[in-house]
PDB file of N, CA, C and O in Angstrom:
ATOM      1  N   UNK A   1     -90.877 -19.799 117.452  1.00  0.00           N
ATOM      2  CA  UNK A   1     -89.858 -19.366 116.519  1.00  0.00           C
ATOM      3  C   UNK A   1     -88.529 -19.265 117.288  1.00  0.00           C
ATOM      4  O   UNK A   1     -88.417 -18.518 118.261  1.00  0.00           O
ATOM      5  N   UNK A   2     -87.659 -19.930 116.892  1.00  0.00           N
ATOM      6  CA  UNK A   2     -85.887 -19.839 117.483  1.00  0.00           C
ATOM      7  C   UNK A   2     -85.377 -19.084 116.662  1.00  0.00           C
ATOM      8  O   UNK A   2     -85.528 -19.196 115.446  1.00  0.00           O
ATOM      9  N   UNK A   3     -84.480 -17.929 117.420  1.00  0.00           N
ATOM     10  CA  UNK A   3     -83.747 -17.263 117.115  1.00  0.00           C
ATOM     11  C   UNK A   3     -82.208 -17.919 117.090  1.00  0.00           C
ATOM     12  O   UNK A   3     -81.905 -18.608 118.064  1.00  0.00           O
ATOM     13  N   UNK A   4     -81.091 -17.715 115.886  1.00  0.00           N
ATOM     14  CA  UNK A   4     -80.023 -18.348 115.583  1.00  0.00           C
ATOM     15  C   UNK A   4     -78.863 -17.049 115.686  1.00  0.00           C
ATOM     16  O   UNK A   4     -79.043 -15.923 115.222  1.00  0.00           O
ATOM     17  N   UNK A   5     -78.284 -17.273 116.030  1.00  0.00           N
ATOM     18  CA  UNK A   5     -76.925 -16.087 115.995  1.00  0.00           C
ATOM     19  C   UNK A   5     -76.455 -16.952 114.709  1.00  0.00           C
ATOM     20  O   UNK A   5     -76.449 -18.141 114.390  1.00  0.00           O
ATOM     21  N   UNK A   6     -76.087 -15.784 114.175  1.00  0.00           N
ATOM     22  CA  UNK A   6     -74.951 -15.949 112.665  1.00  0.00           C
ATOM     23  C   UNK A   6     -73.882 -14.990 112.387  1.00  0.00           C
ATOM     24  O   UNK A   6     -74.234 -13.913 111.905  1.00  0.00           O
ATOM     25  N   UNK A   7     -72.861 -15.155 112.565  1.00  0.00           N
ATOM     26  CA  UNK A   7     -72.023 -14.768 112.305  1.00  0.00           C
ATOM     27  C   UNK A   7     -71.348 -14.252 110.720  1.00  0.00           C
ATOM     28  O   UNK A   7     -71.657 -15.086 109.869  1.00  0.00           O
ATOM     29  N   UNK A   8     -70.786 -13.471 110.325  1.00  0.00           N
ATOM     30  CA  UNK A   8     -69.938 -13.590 108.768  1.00  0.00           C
ATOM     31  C   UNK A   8     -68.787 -12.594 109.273  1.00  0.00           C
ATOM     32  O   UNK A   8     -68.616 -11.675 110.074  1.00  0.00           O
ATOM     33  N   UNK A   9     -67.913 -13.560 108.036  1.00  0.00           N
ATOM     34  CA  UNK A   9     -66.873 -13.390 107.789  1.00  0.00           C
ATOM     35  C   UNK A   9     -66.506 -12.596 106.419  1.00  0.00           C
ATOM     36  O   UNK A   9     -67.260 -12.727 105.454  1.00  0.00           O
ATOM     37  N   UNK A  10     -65.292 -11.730 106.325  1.00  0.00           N
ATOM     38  CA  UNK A  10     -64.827 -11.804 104.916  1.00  0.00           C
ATOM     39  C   UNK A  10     -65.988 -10.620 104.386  1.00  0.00           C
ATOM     40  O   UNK A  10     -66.558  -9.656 104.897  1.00  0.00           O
ATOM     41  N   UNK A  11     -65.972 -11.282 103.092  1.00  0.00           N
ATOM     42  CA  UNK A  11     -66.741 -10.597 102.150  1.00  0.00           C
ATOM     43  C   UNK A  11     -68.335 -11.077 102.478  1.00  0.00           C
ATOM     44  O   UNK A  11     -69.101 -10.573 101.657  1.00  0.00           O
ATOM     45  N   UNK A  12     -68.951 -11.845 103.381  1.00  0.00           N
ATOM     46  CA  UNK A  12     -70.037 -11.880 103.018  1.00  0.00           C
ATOM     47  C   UNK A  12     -70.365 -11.500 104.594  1.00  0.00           C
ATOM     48  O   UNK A  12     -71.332 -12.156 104.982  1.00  0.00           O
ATOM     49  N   UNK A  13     -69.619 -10.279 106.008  1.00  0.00           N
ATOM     50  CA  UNK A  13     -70.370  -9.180 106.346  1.00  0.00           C
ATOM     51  C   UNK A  13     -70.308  -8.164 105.360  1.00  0.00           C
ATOM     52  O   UNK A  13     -71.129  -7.260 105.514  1.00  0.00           O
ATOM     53  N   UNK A  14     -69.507  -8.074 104.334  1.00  0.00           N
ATOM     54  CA  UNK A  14     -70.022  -7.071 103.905  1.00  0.00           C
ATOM     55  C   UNK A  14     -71.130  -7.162 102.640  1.00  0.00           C
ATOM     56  O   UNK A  14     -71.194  -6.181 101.899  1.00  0.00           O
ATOM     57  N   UNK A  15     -71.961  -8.258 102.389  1.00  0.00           N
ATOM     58  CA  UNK A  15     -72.711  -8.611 101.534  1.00  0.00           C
ATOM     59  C   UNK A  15     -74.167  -8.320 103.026  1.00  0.00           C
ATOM     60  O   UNK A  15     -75.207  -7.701 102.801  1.00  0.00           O
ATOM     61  N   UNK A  16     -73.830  -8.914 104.332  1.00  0.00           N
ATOM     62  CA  UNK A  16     -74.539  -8.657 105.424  1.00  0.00           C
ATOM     63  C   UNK A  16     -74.523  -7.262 105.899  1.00  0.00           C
ATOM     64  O   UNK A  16     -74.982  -7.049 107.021  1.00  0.00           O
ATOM     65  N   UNK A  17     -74.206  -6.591 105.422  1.00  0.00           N
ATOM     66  CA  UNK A  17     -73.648  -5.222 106.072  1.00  0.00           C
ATOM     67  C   UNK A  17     -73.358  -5.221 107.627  1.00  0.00           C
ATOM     68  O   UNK A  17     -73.578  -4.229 108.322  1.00  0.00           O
ATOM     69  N   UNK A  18     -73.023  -6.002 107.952  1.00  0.00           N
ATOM     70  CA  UNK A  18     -72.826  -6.526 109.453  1.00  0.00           C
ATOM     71  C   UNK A  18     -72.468  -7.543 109.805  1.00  0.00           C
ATOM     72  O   UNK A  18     -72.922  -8.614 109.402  1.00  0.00           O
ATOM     73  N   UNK A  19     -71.234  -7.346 110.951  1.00  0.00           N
ATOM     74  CA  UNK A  19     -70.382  -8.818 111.759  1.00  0.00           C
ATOM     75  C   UNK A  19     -71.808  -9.801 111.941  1.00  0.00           C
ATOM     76  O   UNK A  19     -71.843 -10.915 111.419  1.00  0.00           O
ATOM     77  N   UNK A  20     -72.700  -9.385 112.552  1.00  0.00           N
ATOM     78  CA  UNK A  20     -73.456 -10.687 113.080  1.00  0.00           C
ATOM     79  C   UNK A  20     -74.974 -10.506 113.004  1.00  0.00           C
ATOM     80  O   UNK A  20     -75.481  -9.387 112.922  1.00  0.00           O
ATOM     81  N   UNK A  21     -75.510 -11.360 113.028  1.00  0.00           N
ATOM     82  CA  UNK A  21     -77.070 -10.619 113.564  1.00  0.00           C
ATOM     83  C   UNK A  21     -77.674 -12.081 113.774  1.00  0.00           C
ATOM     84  O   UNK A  21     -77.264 -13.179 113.398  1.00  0.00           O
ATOM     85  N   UNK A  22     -78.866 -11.675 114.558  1.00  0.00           N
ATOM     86  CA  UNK A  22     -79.927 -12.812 115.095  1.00  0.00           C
ATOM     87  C   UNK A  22     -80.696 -12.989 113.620  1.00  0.00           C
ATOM     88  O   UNK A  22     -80.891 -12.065 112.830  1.00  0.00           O
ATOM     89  N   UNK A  23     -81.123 -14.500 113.410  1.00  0.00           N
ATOM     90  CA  UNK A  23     -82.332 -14.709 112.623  1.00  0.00           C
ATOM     91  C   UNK A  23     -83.081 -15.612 113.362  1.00  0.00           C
ATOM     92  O   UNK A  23     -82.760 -16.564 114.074  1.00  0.00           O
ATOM     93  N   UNK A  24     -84.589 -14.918 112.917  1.00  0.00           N
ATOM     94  CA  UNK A  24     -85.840 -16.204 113.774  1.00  0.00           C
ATOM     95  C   UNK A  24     -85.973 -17.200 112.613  1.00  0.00           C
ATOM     96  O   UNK A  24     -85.622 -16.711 111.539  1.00  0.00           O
ATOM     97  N   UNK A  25     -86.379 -18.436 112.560  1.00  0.00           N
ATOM     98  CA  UNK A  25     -86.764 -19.583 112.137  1.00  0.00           C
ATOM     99  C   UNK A  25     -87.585 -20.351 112.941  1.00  0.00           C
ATOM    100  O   UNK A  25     -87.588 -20.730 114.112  1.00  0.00           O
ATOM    101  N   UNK A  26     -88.435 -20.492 111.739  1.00  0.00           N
ATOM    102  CA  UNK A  26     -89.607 -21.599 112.339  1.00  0.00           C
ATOM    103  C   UNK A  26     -89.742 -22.816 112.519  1.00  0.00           C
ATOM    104  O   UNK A  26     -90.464 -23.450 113.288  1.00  0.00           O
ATOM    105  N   UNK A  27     -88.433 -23.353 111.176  1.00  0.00           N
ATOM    106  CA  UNK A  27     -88.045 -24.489 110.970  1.00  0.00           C
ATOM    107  C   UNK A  27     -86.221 -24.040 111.726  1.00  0.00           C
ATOM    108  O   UNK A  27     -85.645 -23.340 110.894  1.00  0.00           O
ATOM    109  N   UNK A  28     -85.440 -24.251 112.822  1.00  0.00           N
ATOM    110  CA  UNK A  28     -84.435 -24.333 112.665  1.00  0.00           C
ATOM    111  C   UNK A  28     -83.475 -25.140 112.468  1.00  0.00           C
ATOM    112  O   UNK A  28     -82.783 -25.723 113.302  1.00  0.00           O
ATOM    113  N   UNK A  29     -83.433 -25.173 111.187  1.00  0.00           N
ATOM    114  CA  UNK A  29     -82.308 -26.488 110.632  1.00  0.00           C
ATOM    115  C   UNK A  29     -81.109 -25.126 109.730  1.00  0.00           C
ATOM    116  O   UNK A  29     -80.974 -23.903 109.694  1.00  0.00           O
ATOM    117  N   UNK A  30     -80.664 -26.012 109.310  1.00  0.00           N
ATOM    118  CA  UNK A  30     -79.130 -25.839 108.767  1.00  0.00           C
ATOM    119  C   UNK A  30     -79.246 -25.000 107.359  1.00  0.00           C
ATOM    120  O   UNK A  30     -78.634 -23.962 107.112  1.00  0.00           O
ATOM    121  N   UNK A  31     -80.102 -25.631 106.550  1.00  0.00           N
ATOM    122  CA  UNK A  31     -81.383 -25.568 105.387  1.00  0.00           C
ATOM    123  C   UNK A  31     -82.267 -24.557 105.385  1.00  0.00           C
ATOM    124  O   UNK A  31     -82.435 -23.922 104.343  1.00  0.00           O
ATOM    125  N   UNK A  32     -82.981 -24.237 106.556  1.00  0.00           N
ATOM    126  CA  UNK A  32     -83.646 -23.525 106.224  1.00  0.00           C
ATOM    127  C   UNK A  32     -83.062 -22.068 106.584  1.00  0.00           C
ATOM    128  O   UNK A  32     -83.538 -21.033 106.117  1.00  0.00           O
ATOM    129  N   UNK A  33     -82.164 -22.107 107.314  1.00  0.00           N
ATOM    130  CA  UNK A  33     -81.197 -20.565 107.589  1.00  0.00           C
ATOM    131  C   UNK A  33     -80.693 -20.465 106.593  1.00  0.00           C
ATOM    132  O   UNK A  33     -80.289 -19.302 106.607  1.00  0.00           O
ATOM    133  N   UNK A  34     -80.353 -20.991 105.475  1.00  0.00           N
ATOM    134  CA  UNK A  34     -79.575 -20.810 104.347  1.00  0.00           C
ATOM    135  C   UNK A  34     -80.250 -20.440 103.596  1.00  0.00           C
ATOM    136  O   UNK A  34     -79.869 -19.582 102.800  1.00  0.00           O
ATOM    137  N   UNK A  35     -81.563 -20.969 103.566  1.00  0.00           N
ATOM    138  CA  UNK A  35     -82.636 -20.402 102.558  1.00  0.00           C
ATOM    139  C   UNK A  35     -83.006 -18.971 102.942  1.00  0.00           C
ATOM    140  O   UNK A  35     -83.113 -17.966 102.240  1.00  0.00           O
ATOM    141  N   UNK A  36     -83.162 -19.150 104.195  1.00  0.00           N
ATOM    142  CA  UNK A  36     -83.595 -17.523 104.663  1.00  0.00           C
ATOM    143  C   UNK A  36     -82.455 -16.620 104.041  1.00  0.00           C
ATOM    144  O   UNK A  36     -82.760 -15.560 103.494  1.00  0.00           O
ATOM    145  N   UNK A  37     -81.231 -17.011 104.118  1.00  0.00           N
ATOM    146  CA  UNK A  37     -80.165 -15.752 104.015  1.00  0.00           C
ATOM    147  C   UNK A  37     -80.125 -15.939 102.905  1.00  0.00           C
ATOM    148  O   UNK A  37     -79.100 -15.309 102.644  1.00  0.00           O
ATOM    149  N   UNK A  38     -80.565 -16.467 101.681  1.00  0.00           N
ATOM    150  CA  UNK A  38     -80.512 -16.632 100.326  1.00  0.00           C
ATOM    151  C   UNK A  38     -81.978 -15.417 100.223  1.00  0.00           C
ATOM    152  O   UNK A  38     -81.816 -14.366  99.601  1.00  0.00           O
ATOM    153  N   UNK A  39     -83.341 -15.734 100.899  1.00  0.00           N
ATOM    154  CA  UNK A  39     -83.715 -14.639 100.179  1.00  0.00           C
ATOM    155  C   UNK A  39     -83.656 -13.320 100.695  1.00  0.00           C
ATOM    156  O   UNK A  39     -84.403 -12.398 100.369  1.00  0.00           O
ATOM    157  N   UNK A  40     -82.672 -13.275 101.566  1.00  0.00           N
ATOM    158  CA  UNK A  40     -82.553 -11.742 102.216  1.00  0.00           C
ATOM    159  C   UNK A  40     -81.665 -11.561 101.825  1.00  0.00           C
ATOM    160  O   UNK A  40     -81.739 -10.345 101.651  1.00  0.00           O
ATOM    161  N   UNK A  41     -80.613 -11.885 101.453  1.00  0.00           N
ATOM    162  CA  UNK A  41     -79.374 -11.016 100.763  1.00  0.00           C
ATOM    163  C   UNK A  41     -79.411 -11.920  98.967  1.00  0.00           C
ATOM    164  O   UNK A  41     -78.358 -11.761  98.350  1.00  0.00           O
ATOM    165  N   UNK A  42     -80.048 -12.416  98.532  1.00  0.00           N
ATOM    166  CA  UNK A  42     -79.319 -12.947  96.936  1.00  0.00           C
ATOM    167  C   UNK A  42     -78.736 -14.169  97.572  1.00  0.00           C
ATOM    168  O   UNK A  42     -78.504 -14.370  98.764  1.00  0.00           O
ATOM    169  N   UNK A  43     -78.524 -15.031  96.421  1.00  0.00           N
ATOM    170  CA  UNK A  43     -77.813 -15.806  96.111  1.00  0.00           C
ATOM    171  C   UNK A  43     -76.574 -15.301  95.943  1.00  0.00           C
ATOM    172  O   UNK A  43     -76.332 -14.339  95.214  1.00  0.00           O
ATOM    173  N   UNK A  44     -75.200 -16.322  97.032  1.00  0.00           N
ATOM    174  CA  UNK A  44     -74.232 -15.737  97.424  1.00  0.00           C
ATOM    175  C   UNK A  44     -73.346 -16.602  96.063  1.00  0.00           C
ATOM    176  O   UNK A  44     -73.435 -17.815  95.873  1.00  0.00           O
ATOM    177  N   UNK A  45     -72.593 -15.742  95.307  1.00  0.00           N
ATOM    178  CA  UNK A  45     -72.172 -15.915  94.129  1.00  0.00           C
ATOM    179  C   UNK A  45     -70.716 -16.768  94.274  1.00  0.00           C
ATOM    180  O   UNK A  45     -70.209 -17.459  93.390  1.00  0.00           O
ATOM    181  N   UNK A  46     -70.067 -16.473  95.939  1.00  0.00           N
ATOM    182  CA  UNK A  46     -68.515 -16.426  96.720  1.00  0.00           C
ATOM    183  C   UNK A  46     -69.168 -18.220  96.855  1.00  0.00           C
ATOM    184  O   UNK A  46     -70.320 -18.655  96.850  1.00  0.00           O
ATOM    185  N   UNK A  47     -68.233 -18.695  96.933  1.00  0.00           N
ATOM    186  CA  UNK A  47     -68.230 -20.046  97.763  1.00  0.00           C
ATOM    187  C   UNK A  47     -68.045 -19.764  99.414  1.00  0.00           C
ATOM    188  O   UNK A  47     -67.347 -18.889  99.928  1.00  0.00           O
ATOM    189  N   UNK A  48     -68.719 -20.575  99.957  1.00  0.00           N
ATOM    190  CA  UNK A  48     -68.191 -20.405 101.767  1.00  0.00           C
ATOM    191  C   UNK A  48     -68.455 -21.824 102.073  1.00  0.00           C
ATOM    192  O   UNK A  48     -68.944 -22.798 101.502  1.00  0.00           O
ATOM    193  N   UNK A  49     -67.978 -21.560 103.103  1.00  0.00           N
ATOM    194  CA  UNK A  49     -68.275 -22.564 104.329  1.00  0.00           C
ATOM    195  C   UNK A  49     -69.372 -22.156 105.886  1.00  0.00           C
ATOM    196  O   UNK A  49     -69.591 -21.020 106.307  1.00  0.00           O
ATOM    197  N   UNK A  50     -69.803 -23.226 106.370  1.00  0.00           N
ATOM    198  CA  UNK A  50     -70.395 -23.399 107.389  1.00  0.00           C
ATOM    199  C   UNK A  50     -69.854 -23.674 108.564  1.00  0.00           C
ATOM    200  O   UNK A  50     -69.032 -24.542 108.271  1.00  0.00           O
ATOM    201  N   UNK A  51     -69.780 -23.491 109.752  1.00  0.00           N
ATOM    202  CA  UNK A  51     -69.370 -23.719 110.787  1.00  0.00           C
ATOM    203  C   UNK A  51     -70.580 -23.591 112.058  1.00  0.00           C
ATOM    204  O   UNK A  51     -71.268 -22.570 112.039  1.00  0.00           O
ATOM    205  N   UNK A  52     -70.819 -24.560 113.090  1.00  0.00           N
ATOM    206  CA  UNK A  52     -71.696 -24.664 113.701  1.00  0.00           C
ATOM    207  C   UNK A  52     -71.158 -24.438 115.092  1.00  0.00           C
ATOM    208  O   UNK A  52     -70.422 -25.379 115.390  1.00  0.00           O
ATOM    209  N   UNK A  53     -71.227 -23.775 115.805  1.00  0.00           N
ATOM    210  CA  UNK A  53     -70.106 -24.245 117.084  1.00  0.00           C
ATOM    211  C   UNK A  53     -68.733 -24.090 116.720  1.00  0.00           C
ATOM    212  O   UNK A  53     -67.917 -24.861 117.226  1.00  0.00           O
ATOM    213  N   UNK A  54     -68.409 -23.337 116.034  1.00  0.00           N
ATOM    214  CA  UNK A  54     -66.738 -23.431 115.850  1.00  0.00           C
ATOM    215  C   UNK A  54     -66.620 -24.690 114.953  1.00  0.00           C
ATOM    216  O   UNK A  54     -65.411 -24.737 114.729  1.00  0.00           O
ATOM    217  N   UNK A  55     -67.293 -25.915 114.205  1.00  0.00           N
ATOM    218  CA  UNK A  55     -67.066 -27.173 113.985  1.00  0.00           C
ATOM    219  C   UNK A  55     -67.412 -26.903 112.266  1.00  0.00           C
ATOM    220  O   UNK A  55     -68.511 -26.611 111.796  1.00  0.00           O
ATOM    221  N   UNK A  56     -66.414 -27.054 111.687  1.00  0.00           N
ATOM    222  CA  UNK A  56     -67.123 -26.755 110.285  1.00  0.00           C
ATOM    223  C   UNK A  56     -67.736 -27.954 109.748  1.00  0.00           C
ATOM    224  O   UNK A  56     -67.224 -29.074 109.734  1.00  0.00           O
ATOM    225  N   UNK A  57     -69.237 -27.516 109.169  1.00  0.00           N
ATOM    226  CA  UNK A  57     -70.353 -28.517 108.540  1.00  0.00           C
ATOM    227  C   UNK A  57     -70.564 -28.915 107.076  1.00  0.00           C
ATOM    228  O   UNK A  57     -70.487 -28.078 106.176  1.00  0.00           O
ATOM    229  N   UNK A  58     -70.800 -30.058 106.877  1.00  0.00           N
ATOM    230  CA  UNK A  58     -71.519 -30.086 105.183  1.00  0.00           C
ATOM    231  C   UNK A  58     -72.708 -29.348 105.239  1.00  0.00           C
ATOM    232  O   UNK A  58     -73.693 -29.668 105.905  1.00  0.00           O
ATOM    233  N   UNK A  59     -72.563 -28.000 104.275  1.00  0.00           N
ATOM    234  CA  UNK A  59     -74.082 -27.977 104.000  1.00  0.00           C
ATOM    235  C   UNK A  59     -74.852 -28.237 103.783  1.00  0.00           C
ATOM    236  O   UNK A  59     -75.797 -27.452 103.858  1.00  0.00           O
ATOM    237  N   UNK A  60     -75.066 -29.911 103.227  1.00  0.00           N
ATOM    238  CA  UNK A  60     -76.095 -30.061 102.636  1.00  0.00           C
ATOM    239  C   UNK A  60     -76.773 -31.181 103.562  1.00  0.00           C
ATOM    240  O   UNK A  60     -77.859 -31.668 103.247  1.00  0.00           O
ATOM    241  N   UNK A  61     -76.051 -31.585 104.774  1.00  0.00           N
ATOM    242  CA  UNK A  61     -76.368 -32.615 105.727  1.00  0.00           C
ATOM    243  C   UNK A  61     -77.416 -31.836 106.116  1.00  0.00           C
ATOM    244  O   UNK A  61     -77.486 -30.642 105.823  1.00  0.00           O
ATOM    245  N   UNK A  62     -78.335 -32.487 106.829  1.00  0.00           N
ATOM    246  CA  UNK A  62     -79.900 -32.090 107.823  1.00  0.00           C
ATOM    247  C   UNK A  62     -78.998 -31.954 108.715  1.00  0.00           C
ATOM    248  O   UNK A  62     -78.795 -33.021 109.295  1.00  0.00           O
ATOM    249  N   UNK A  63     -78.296 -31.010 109.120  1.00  0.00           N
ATOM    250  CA  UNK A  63     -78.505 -29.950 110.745  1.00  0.00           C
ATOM    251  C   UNK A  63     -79.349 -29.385 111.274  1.00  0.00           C
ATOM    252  O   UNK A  63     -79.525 -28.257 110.816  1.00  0.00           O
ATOM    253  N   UNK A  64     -80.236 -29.772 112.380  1.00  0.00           N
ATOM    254  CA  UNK A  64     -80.741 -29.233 113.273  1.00  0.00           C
ATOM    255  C   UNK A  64     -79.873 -28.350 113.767  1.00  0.00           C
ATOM    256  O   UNK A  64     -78.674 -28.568 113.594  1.00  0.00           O
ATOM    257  N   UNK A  65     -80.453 -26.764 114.732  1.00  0.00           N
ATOM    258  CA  UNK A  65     -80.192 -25.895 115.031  1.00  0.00           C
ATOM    259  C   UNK A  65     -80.796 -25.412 116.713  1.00  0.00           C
ATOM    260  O   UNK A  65     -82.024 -25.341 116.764  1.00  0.00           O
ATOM    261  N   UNK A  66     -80.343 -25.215 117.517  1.00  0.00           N
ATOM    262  CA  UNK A  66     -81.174 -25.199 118.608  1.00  0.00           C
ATOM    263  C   UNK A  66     -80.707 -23.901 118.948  1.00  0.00           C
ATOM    264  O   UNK A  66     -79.530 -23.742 118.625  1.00  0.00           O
ATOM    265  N   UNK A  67     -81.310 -22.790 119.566  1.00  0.00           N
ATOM    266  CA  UNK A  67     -81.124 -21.214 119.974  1.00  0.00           C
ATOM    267  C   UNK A  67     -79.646 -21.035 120.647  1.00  0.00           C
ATOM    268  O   UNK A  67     -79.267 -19.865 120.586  1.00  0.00           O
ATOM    269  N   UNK A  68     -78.886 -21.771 121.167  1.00  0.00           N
ATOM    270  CA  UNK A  68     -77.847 -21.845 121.792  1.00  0.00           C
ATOM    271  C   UNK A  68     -76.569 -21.918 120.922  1.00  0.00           C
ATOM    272  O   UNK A  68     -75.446 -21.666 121.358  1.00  0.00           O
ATOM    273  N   UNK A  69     -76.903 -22.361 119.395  1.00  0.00           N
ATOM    274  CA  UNK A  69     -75.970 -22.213 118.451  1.00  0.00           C
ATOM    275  C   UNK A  69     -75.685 -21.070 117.612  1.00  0.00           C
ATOM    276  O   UNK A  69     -76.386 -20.337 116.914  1.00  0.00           O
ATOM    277  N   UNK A  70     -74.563 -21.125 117.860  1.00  0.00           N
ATOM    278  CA  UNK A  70     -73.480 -20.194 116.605  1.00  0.00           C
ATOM    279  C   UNK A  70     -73.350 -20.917 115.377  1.00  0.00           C
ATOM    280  O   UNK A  70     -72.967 -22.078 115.240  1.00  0.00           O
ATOM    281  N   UNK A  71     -73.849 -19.794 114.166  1.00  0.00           N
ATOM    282  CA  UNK A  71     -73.488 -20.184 113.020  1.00  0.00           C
ATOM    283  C   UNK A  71     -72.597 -19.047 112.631  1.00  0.00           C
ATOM    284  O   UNK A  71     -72.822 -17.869 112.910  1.00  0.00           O
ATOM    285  N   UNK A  72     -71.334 -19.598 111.814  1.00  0.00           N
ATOM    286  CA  UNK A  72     -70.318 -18.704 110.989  1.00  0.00           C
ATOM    287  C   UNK A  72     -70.666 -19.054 109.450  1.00  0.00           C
ATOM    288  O   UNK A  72     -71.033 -20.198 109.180  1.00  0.00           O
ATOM    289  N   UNK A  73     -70.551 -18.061 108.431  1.00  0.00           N
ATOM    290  CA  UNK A  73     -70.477 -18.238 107.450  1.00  0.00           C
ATOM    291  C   UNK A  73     -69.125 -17.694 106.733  1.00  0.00           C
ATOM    292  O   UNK A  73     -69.011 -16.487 106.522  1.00  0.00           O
ATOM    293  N   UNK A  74     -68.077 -18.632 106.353  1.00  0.00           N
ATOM    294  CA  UNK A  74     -66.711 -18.389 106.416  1.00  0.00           C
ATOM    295  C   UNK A  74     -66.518 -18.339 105.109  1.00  0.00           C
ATOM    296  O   UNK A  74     -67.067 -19.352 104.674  1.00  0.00           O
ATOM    297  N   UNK A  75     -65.915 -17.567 103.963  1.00  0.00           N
ATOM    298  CA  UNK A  75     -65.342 -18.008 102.642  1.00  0.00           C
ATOM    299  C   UNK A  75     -63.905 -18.383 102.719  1.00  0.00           C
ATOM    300  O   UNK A  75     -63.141 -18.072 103.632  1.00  0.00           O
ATOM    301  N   UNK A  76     -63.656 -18.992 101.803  1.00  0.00           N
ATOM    302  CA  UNK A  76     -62.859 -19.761 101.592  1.00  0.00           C
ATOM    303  C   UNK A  76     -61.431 -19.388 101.952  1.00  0.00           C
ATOM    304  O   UNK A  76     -60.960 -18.390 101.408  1.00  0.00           O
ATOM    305  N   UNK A  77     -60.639 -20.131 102.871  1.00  0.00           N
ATOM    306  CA  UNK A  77     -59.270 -20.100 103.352  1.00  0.00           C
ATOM    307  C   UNK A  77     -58.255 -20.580 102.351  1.00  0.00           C
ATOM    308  O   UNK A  77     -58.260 -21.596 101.656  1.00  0.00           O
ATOM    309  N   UNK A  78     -57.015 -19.188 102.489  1.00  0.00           N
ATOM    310  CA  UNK A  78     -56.346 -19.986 101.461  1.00  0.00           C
ATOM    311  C   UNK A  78     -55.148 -20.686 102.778  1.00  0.00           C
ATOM    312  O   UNK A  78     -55.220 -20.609 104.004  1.00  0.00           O
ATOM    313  N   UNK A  79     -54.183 -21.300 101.952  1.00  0.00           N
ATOM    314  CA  UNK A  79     -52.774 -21.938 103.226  1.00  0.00           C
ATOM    315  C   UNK A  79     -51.911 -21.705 102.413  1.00  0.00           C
ATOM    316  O   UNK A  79     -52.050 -20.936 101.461  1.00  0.00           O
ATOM    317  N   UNK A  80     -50.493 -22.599 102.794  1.00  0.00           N
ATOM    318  CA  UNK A  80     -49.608 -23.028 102.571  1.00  0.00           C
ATOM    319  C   UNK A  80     -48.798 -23.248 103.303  1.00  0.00           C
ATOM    320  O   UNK A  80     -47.752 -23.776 102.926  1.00  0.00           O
TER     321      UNK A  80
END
């Protein structure tokens, strides 16, 4: 089982009640951490983003995950 650092941002540490925390996975892909944090906190209602390494990801691509990676879960930036 690999453990993943995850990070949040915004409104969804406070949906995490916490900046960061470790999750184990058996499968570590991209997919299945998302699923995990889908059934431990709900279905996240906010739109976000992914970031792997600082590198922001499609979610829906097959990312592999190896123990050495940072995941951020970022909502949405505004600019101008």
């Amino acid at each position: 089982m690999e453990k993943i650092k995850v990070h949040y941002f915004g409104v969804f540490a406070e949906f995490a009640q916490c900046p960061s925390e470790e999750i184990s996975l058996i499968n570590p892909t991209l997919e299945a951490l998302l699923n995990q944090l889908s059934l431990k906190y709900g279905p996240w209602e906010q739109p976000f983003q992914v970031a792997v390494n600082k590198k922001i990801v499609n979610k829906s691509m097959a990312t592999t995950l190896n123990p050495s990676d940072e995941v951020a879960i970022l909502p949405p930036f505004a600019g101008g």
